[in-house]
N, C-alpha and C positions, 0 to 999 in steps of 0.2 A: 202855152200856159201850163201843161202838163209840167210835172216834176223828170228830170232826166233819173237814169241808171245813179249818178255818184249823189244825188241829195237825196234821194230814197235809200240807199245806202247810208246815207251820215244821218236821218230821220232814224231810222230802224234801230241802230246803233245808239243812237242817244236816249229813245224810246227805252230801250232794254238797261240803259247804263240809270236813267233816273226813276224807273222802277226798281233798282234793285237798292239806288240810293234810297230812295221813298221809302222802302220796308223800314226804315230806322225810323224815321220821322220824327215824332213827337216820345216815343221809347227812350229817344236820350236823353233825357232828363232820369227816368225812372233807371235806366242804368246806370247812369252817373252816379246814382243813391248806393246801386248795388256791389260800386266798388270804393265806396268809403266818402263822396262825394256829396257835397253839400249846395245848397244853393247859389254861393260863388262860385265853388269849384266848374257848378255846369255853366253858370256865367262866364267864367274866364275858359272853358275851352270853346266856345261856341264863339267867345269876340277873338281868343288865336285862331282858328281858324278861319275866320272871317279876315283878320288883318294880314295871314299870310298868303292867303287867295288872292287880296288885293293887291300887297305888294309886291307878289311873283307874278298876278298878271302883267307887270308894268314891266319885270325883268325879262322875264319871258319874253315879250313883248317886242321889247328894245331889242334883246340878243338875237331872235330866227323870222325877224319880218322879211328878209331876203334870201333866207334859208332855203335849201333843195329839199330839202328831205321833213319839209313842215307836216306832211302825213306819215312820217314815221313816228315823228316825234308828241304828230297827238295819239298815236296806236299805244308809245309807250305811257303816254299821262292816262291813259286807258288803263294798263295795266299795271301800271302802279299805282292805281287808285282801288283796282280787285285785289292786289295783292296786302295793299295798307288794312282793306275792308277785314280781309281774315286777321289782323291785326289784332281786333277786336275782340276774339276769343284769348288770345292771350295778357290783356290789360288788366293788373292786376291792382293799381294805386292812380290819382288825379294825376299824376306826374307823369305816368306813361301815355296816359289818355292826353295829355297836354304836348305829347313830343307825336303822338298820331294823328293828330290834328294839324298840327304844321304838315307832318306828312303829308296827309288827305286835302291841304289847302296848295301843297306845290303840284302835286296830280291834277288837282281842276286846273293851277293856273298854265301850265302845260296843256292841257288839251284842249282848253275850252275857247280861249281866244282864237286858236286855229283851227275848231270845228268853225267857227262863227266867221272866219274868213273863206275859208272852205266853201261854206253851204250860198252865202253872198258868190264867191266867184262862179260856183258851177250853177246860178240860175240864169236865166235865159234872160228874163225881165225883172231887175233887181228889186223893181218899185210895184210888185208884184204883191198887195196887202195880202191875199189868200196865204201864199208860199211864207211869208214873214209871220202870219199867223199861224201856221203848221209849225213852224221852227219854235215859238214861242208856246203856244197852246199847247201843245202835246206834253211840255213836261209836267204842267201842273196835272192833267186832266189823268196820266199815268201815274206819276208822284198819288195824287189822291187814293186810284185804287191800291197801290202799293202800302197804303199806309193801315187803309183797312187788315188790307192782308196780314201783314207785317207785324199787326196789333194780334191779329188770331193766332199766327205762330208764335211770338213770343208768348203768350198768354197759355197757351194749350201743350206747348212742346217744350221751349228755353229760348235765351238769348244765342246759345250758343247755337241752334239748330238756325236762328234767324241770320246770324254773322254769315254759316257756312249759305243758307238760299244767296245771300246778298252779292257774296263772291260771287258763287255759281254765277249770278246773274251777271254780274257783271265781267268775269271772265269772258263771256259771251257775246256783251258787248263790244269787247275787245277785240274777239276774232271777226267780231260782225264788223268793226271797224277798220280791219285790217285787211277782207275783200275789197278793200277801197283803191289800198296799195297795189295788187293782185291786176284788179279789174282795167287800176292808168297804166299798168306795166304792160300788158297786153294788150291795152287799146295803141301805146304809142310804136308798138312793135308794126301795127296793122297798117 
């Protein structure tokens, strides 16, 4: 019933990647303002990014479901979703915030269908509500404090101070996700 070494590893990892998401939260609307943005403009980047998450999950999907290298390649939707994050300091009009958003929607659909196969294959008892709860629960419960936080940095320091924690964090996440790789490389050696 416990969790192994490789789902505490992709928990930890996820943990860290949607707190770092969270700090933005509800701010985007109010920076959407702050780069000339109007109440469509935050509407139409929040449904492109919505519609390109969905449609790359399906591509994504189809193209590495028999793939070898499925944790490398959510290692890289990892980092390039920290790298798209610092993206954010540099959006300067809706239009580029509208091509960062596809960005940031091929990132999730890259990593996220393959953490979610990932974290299903390495548990022991799939039907396992606790373990399916942990995988679900955690991001909102994290996402939540992140969002507080996220509110007090942007508020007290700048956007731009909040952009660079988000990376950070999620840079982080990345290397946290990529002891993943590390960890099967040396288990299959043993």
């Amino acid at each position: 019933m416990a969790l192994n070494r490789a789902t505490k590893i992709l928990l930890i990892a996820s943990s860290l990647w949607y707190f770092g998401e969270g700090l933005f939260g509800p701010l985007f609307a109010i920076y959407a303002e702050k780069i000339g943005g109007d109440l469509l403009d935050i509407t139409w980047a929040w449904a492109i990014y919505l519609i390109a998450t969905g449609l790359f999950y399906a591509i994504i999907g189809r193209l590495f479901t028999r793939s070898k290298f499925k944790r490398h390649l959510m290692v890289f939707g990892y980092g390039l979703n920290a790298l798209l994050t610092f993206g954010y300091i540099f959006v300067q009009n809706t239009q580029q915030l509208f091509l960062l958003q596809v960005g940031l929607g091929i990132a999730e659909a890259v990593s996220t269908p393959i953490w979610d196969s990932l974290f299903a294959s390495n548990l022991e008892d799939n039907e396992n509500t606790f373990h399916w709860s942990l995988a679900t629960g955690h991001t909102h419960f994290v996402s939540g404090i992140a969002i507080a936080i996220g509110g007090l940095i942007a508020n007290y320091v700048s956007f731009h101070a909040l952009f660079m924690t988000m990376g950070i964090i999620q840079l982080i996440a990345t290397f946290t996700q990529a002891k993943l790789l590390f960890w099967e490389s040396t288990r299959l050696k043993n």
